[in-house]
N, C-alpha and C positions, 0 to 999 in steps of 0.2 A: 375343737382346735385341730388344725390341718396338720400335717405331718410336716408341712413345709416350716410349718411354725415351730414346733417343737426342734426340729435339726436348728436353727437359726437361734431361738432362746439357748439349747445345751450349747453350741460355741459361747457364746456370749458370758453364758455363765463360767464355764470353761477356759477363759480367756489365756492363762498359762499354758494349757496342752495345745488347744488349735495354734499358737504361736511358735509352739516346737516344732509342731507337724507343718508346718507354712516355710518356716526355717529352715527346714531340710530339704524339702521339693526347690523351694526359692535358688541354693544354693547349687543343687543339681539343673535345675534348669538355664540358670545364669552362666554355668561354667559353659553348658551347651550349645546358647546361644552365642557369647565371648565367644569362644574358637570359632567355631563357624563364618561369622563376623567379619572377626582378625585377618582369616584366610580368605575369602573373598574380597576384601580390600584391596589384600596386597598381592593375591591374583589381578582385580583389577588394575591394578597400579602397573604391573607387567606389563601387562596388555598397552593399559595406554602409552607407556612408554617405549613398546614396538612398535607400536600406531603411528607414533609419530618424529622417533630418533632413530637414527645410525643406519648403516647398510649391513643387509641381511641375507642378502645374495652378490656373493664374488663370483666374476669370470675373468680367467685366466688363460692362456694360450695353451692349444692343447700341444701337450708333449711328453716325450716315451725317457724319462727321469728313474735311475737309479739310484736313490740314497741309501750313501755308504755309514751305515751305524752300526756301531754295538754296545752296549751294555749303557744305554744316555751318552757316547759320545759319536757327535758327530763326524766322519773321514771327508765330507764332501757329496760330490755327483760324479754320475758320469751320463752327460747330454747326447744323445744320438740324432734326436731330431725338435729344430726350436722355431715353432712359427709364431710372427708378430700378429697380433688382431689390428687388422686395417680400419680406421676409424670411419670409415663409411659404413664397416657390418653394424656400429653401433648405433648407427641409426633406426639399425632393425628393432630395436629394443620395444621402441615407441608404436611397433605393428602389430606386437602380440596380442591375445585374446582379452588378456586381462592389465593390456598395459594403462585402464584407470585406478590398477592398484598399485603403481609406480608411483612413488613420490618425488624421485630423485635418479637421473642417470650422472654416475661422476665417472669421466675417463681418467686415466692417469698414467704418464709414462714414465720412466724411471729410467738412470743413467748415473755413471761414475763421471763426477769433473774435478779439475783440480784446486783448488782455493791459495794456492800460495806456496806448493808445496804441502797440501794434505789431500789427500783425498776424500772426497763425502758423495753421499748420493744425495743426486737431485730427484724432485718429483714434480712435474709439470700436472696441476689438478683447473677444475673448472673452481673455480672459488665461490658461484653461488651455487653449485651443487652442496660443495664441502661444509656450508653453513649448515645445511638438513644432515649431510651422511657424519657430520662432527663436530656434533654442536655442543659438547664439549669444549671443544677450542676457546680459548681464552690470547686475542692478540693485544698485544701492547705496542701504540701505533694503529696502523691502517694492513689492510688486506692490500697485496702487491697488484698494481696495474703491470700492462706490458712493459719488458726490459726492467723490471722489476722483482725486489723477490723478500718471502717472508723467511725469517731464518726459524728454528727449534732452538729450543733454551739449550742446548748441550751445544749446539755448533757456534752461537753467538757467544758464549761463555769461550770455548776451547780459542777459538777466533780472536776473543775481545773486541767484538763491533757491536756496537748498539743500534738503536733506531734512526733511521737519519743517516746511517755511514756508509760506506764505501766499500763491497766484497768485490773482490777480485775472482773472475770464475773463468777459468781457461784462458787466462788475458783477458778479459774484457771485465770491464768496473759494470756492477750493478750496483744501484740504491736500494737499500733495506727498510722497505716500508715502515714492517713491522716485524716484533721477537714474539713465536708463539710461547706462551708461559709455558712450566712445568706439566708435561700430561703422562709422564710414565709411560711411556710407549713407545714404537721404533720414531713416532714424530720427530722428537727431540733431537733424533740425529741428524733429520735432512734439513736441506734447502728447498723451499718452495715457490716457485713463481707459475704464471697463468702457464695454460696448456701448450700454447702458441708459442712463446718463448722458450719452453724446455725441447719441444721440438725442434726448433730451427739452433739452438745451442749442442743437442745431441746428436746432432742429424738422424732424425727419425720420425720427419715429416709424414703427416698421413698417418700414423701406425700408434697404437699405444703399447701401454704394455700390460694394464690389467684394467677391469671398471666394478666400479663401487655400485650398487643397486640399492636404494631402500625402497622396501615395500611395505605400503597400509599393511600389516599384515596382523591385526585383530582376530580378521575374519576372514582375510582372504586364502586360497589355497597356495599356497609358496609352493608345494612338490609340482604342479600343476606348473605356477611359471616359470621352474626352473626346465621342466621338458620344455616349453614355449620357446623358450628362449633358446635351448639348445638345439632347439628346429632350426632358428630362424640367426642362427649364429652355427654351424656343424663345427665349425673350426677351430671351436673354442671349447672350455671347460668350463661346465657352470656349475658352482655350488652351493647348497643354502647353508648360512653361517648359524646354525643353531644350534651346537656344542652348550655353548653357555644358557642359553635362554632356555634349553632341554632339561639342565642341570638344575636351575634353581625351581620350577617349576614341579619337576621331579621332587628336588626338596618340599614345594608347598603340599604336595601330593602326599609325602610321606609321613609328614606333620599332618597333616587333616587325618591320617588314618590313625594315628598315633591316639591323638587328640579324642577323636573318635571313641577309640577304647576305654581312653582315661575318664571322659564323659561318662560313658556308659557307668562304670565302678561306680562313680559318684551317685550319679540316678538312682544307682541298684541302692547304694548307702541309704541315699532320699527315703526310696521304699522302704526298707526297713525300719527309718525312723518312726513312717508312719505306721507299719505293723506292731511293733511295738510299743507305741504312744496308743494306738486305738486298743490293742488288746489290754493294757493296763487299765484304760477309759471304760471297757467295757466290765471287765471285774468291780471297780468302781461302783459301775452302775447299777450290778444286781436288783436290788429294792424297787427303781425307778423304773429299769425292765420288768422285774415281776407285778409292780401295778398295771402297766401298761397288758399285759396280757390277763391282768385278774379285769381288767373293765373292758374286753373284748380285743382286746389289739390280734390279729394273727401273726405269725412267725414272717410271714413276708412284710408286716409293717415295719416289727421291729430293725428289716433289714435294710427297708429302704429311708429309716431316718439314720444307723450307722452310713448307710451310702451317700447319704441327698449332704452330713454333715463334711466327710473326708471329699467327696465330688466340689462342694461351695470353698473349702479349704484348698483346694489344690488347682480351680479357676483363678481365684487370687493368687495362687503361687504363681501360676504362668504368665499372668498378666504381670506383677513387680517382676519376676524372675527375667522376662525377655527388656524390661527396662533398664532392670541393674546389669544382664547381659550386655547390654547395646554401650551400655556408658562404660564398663569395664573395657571392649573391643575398643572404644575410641581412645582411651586412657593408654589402654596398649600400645596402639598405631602412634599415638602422640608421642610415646618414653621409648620405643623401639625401633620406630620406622622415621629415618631421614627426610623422609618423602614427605612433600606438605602437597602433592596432587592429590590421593587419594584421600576418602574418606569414606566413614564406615555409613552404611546406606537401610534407613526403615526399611523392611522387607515382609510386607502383609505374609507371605509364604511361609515364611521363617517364624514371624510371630503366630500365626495359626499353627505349625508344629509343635512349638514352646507350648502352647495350650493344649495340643493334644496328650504331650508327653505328661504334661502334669497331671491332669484329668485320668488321664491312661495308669499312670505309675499308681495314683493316690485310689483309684477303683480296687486297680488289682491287689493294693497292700489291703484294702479294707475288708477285702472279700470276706478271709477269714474271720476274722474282730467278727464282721456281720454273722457270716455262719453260729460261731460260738452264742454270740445274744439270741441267736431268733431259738438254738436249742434249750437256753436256758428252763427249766420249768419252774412256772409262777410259783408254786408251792413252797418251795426251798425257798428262793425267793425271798417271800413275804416270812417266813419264820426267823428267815435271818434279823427281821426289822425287830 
């Protein structure tokens, strides 16, 4: 009988122990795969949705601003020198190195008008740009053509005009497309009509006052076109907005390392179960060992049917283990994550690690177990029987 044979009947016959020891590896394995998983998803999910929402690079008109603060409160500025960005520089945008990673140029000029007696800021935006860099937005109604204009749920509210009515803006009647719904942001407060008309209402024809950029920026280099851009604009302020995208990303970073550690614990757990479970297995077996070397087995047989059993044991761990892993991560992503883009993704790489770890974990718990058998001597052994 081959030694293959014999590790394969002792599980079989053993069928309570090799399931403890499967149990533990499985458990440690699955947690490692789950996390890992989890975090790649919803990295991916990041990504894609820098890929393809909001602007991510602002340019601003450069100027020498002193803010008056202390302690969180604001005193104001004091402005010594204020230039406008002429909307011909923003043409330049579209000549940079890497302007196939622009998704979106949105100019935008801003200005105080009067409404009746309040005053509010207007913003003069390109409206199919504003679809990519704010797509978010939610209007009720239509998007403002010329002489037109969409209002913010806080100004139609304070106002009382709805859709279809009549705003008064420095004397002159505009029609209100449409009311942008609730979005928590300074939106709420303006008035919005096309670029053209906030212009010619502001008098500040030719010039904006700041522009919105989205960049693919999965993969592409942002630090790279924010110098581009600052080349090809000197007069301006360019900056890449990623405060928050830094922040949460940081967060995944800090979770995977965490995660990482907690993983690890568990594994280590795993191993031990199986040192423990083989070392019992092996006391057990005395008798069975001392025949096996009273009919010629050498001390390196008896070692490699403890190995060839906890190695067969701990292939099956990796295999269920990166399954029940994979479905735990999706379980997750489904009860955690708001997000129905992302999904958790088969990863041969991932699943060949899961197999190394188990195989790896379940060798090295067995070592010893093995060591102990292959010392045993047959004579004790066999008196015991």
């Amino acid at each position: 009988m081959r030694i293959k044979d014999i590790a394969i009947k002792n599980l079989l016959r053993r069928k309570g122990k090799a399931a403890f020891v499967l149990a533990g590896l499985v458990i440690g394995v699955a947690t490692v795969v789950a996390i890992i998983s989890y975090v790649d998803a919803m990295t991916a999910d990041i990504n894609e949705k820098l890929e393809k929402y909001g602007a991510n690079i602002l340019i601003v008109p450069r100027t020498d601003n002193l803010a008056l603060s202390y302690g969180g409160i604001t005193l104001g500025g004091v402005s010594y020198e204020m230039q406008e960005i002429r909307q011909a520089e923003v043409l330049k945008i579209g000549s940079i190195k890497n302007n196939k990673n622009i998704a979106a140029v949105g100019p935008i000029v801003l200005g105080g008008v009067d409404t009746g007696g309040r005053r509010v800021l207007m913003a003069g935006v390109d409206f199919e740009a504003a679809e990519i860099l704010k797509p978010w937005w939610k209007v009720a109604g239509a998007y403002p053509r010329s002489n037109q204009a969409l209002l913010g749920s806080e100004v139609a509210r304070v106002l009382g005009i709805a859709t279809g009515g009549t705003v008064m803006v420095d004397g002159q009647p505009i029609t209100v497309a449409g009311i942008l719904q609730p979005t928590g942001s300074q939106d709420d407060q303006l008035i919005f009509t096309d670029l053209g008309t906030a212009q010619a209402m502001l008098g500040k024809s030719g010039v904006v006052s700041m522009v919105e950029v989205a960049a693919l920026c999965k993969d592409c280099p942002i630090t790279d076109m924010v110098r581009q851009i600052s080349g090809a604009m000197p007069l301006a302020k360019v900056m890449a907005i990623q405060s928050v995208v830094k922040g949460r990303m940081e967060t995944l970073g800090q979770f995977k390392k965490f995660s990482f550690g907690i993983s690890a614990v568990i594994v280590l757990i795993g191993g031990l179960v199986v040192l423990v479970t083989l070392m019992g297995s092996v006391r057990e077996r005395r008798q069975e060992i001392g025949i096996f070397r009273a009919i010629g087995f050498r001390k390196r047989n008896v070692m490699q049917i403890i190995f060839l059993e906890a190695g067969i044991v701990s292939f099956l761990a990796g295999l269920i283990g990166y399954g029940v892993g994979i479905l735990g991560a999706a379980l997750g992503l489904r009860l955690l994550s708001d997000s129905h883009s992302s999904g958790v993704i088969m990863d041969p790489a991932l699943a060949g690690s899961a197999l190394l770890i188990a195989v790896t974990v379940g060798l090295i718990a067995s070592a010893y177990p093995a060591f102990l058998a292959s010392r045993m001597d047959p004579n004790d052994a066999l008196k015991a029987m």
